[in-house]
C-alpha positions, -999 to 999 in steps of 0.1 A, spaced: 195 -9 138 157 -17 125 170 -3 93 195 -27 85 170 -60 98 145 -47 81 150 -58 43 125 -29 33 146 -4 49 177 -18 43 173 -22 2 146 12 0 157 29 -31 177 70 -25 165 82 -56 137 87 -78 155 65 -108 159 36 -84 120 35 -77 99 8 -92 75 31 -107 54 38 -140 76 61 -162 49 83 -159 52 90 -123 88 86 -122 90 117 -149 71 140 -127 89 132 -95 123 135 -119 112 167 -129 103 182 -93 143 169 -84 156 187 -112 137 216 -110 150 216 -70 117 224 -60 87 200 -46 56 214 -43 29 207 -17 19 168 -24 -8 145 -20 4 109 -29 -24 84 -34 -24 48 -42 -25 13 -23 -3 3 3 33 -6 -4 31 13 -34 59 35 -33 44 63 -20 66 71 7 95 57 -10 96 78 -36 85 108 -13 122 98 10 141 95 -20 134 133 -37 142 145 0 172 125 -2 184 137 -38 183 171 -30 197 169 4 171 183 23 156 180 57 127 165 64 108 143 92 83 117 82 55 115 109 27 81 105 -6 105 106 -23 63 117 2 65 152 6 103 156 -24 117 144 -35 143 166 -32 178 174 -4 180 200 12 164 170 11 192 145 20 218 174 51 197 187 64 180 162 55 201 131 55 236 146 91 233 158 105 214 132 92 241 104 98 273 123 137 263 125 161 275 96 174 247 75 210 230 82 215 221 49 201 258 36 172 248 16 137 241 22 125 215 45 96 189 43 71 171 65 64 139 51 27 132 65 24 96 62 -9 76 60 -26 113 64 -60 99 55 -61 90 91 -57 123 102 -92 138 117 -107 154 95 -125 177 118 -94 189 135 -59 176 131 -67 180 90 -82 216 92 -54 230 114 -20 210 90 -38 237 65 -31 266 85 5 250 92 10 252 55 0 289 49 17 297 79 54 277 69 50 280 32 83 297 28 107 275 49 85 239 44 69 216 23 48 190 31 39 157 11 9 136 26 8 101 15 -28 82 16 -46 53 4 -79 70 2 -77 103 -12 -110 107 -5 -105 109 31 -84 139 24 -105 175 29 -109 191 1 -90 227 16 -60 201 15 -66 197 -22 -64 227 -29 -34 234 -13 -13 205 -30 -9 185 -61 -26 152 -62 -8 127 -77 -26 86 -77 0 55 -82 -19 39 -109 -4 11 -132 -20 7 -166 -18 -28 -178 4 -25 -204 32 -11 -182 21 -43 -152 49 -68 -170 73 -44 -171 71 -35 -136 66 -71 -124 98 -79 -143 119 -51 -128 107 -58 -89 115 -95 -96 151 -85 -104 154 -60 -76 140 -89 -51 162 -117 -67 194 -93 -62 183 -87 -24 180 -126 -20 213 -130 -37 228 -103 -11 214 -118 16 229 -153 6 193 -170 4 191 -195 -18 156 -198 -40 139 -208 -68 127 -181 -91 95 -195 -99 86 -196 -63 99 -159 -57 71 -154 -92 46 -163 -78 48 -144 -41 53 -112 -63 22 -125 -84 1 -128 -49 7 -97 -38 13 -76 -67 16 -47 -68 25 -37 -31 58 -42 -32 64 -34 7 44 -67 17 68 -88 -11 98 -80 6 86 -87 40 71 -121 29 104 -128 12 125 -119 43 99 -139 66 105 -168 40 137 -166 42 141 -179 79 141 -213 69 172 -207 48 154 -208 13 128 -200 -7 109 -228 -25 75 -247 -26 77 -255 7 68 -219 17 39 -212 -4 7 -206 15 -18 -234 13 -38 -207 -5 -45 -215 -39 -72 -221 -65 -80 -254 -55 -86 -241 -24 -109 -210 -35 -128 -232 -56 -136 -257 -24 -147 -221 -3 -172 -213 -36 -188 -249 -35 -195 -245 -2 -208 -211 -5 -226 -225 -42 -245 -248 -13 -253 -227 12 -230 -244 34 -224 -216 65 -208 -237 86 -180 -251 59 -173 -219 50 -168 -203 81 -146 -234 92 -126 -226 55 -118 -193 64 -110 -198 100 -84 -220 88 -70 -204 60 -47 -177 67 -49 -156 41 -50 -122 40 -83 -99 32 -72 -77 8 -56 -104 -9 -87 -125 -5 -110 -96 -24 -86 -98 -52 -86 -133 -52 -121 -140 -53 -133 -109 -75 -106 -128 -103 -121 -164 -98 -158 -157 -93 -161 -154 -135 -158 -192 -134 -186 -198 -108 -210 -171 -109 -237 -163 -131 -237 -131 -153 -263 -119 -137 -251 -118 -105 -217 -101 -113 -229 -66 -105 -240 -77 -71 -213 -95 -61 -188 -69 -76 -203 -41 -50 -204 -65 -21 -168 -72 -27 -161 -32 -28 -187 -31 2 -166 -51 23 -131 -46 12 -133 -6 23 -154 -17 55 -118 -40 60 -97 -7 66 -117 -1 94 -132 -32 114 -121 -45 139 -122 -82 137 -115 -88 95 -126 -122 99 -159 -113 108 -164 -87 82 -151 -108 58 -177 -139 66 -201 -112 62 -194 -101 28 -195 -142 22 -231 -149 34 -244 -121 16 -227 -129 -17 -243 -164 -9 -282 -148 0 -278 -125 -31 -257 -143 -60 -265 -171 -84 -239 -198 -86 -234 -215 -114 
C-alpha cells in the first residue's frame, strides 16, 4: 500500500505529542484533544509543515471520522455536494463528531466552491467539523475567517535548534528502521536545505536512499560556490551564463529564494537590499502559480541584475 512505500506516510506521527511542532502550537492542539472538542480550523504555514499532520493526528486521538479531500485536485463544486454533503449528513460510527479535513483549501475558488463550504458549515455544524489547511491564508475569504480559528505554523528562532534537533532524531531513527546506512553530517545538512518543511526531508531522504546510503555522494551540486559563480555572472550582466547556470542546476525555486535572499548580503550593495528583497517576494509568490518556474525564475534574475548594485 502507498502508505507503507511512502516513508512520509509510513513514519507520520498519530498524535499531537509525536508532531515536530513549536510547544506553542502543540499546547493548543493538546488542549482541543483534551477538551474532545475541535473547533472549525484554518491551518496556515509553508508546505510540509505539519499542517495536515497534526490536523490527522487530533482526528486520530479522539477516534473520530473524518475524510481529508486535496481542495488543489478536488476543488470544485460537485465536490462539496458529493463528497462533503454525504459524508456530513451521515451519523457517526464511532458516535462523535466528524471532520472534513480541506487540504490545500487556498485553492478552492474563491468565487464559488469557497462561498458555498460556508453554507456547508452552518448547515452541518452539529454533526461536522471542518479544518482547512493553506499556505496562503490570504487566499482564504474572509466569511471563512469568521467561521474558524486561524492558527499560522510559525517558528521563532529561538525554538529553530530545538526543532532541527528533534526532526534529525526522528529522521535518523527512520533511516535506522529502514536499514540505510548514513552519515549524520550528510542527513544535517539535507534537513539544513530544506528546513523547515519536513515533508520534502523525508522524501529526499527516501529518494537518497536508493543507492543504499546516505553520504556526500548525494548532495546536490548546489552549493555556495555555486551561488556565488550565478551572482558574478549576474554582477556582469552576463544573460546568457546565467541562464545556462540555472538550466543546469537542478535546484529547486523555493529553495533557490531562500538561498539567494541569505547570500546576497555578501554581494549586494546596501542600497539595493530593499529592491532586491521585493523582487525576491515578487517572484517567489508569482512561483505558486506559473507555469514554467524556470522562466519566472530567470525573470526575477534579470531584473535583480537591471535594478540592483553589485558589489
Amino acid at each position: 500500500m502507498l502508505e507503507d512505500f511512502l516513508w512520509v506516510e509510513k513514519y507520520r506521527p498519530k498524535t499531537v505529542s509525536d508532531t515536530i511542532l513549536t510547544d506553542e502550537l502543540k499546547k493548543t492542539f493538546q488542549q482541543f484533544v483534551d477538551q474532545k472538542n475541535i473547533p472549525n480550523l484554518i491551518l496556515s504555514g509553508t508546505a510540509g509543515v505539519g499542517k495536515t499532520t497534526v490536523a490527522k493526528a487530533m482526528c486520530e486521538e479522539l477516534g473520530c471520522d473524518y475524510i481529508v479531500i486535496n481542495g488543489s485536485m478536488n476543488g470544485n463544486i460537485d465536490m462539496l455536494r458529493n463528497d462533503i454533503s454525504q459524508f456530513a449528513s451521515s451519523v457517526s460510527l464511532m458516535g462523535g463528531r466528524k471532520m472534513v479535513i480541506l487540504d490545500e483549501a487556498d485553492y478552492l475558488n474563491p468565487q464559488s466552491t469557497q462561498p458555498a463550504l460556508r453554507n456547508f458549515m452552518e448547515e452541518f455544524s452539529a454533526n461536522c467539523g471542518f479544518i482547512l489547511t493553506c499556505n496562503f491564508v490570504d487566499r482564504i475569504i474572509e466569511p471563512l475567517h469568521s467561521r474558524c480559528s486561524v492558527i499560522k505554523f510559525k517558528i521563532p528562532k529561538s525554538e529553530l535548534p530545538s526543532l532541527a534537533k528533534q526532526f534529525m532524531q526522528r529522521v535518523c531513527g527512520i533511516l535506522d528502521n529502514e536499514s540505510v546506512s548514513y552519515e549524520k553530517a550528510v542527513v544535517a545538512e539535507v534537513i539544513k536545505t530544506h528546513f523547515p518543511d519536513w515533508r520534502r526531508v523525508i522524501n529526499e531522504l527516501q529518494r537518497y536512499s536508493a543507492t543504499g546510503s546516505i553520504d556526500t555522494g548525494i548532495l546536490r551540486n548546489f552549493s555556495d560556490s555555486a551561488l556565488t559563480k550565478l551572482i558574478g555572472y549576474m554582477k556582469d550582466k552576463n544573460f546568457t551564463a546565467a541562464r545556462k547556470w540555472l538550466g543546469e542546476s537542478d535546484i529547486e525555486p523555493t529553495e533557490f529564494f531562500r538561498a539567494f535572499f541569505d547570500k546576497a548580503e555578501d554581494h549586494i550593495a546596501k542600497s539595493s537590499m530593499p529592491q532586491l528583497v521585493l523582487h525576491l517576494a515578487k517572484y517567489q509568490y508569482q512561483n505558486a502559480f506559473s507555469a514554467d518556474p524556470e522562466i519566472n525564475l530567470m525573470a526575477c534574475l534579470t531584473e535583480i541584475m537591471a535594478d540592483c548594485e553589485f558589489l
